[in-house]
N, C-alpha and C positions, 0 to 999 in steps of 0.2 A: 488706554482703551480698556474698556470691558472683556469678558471671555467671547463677545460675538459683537460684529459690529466692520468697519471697513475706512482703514488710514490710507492715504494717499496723499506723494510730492509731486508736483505738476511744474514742469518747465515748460512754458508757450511761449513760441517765438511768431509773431506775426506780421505780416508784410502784404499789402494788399495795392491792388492799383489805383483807386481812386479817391484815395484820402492820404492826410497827412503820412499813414506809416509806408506809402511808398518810398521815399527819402529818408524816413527812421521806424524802423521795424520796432515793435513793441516785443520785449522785451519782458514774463511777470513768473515770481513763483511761487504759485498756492500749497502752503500744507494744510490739510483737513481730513473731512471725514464724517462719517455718519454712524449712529448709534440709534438702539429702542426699538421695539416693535416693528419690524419690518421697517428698520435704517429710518426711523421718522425725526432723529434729528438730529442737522447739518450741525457741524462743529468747523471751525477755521482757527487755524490757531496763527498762518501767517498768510497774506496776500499781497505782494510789493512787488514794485517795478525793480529791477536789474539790470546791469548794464554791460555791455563787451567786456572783458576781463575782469568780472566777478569771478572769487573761487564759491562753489559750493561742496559742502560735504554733509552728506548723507550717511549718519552713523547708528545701527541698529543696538537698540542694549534692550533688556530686560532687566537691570538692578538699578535703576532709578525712576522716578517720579514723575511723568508728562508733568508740564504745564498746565496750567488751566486753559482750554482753548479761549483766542478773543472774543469768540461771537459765538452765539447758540441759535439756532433758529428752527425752532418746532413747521415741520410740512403739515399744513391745512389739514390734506387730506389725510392724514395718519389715523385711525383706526376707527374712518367714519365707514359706514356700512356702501355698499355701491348704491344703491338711490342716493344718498345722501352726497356722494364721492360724483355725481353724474351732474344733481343739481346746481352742486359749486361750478361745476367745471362749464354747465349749462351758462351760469353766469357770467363768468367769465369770456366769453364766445361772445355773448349778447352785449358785454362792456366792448369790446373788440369792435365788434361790429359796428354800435352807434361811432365811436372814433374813425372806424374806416367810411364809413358814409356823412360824417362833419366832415373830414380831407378832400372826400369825394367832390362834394358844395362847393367848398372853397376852393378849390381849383379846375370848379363848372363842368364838373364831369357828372355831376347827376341832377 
């Protein structure tokens, strides 16, 4: 990582009632992180499922070389101005919306 920026290991266990992970609880562990201008780009360097008696270690160094993370993904909105940050976001509502009003139709609710 750079001199500014934000690393994070995520262990998520999840168990819900009305789907498959009732019976088998999901299980995943993301390392990533974010870099640039106001954190504008997502880095992953691992995201995999895990299983009951996996070991994991977590070991902090400063004299060696990260990886290159697997995946890079620049955030849309990173150093657009706020009208410009409002109007994507505008769009995106209005893509939402026609979807929620096709499901609507199709299941004769409007």
């Amino acid at each position: 990582m750079p001199d500014f920026g934000v690393l994070s290991t995520i262990l998520t266990w999840v168990r819900r009632p009305d789907d498959e992970s009732n019976a088998d609880p999901e299980l995943e562990l993301h390392v990533g992180g974010s870099v640039g201008r106001q954190y504008g780009e997502n880095l992953t360097w691992c995201d995999v499922p895990i299983r009951a008696g996996d070991v994991l270690t977590v070991e902090v160094r400063d004299d060696v070389e990260a990886d290159p993370p697997q995946t890079r993904r620049v955030d849309e909105e990173a150093g657009l101005d706020d009208v410009s940050r409002l109007r994507l976001q505008q769009k995106r509502l209005e893509k939402l919306l026609a979807e929620v009003n096709e499901e609507l139709r199709e299941c004769g609710g409007a």
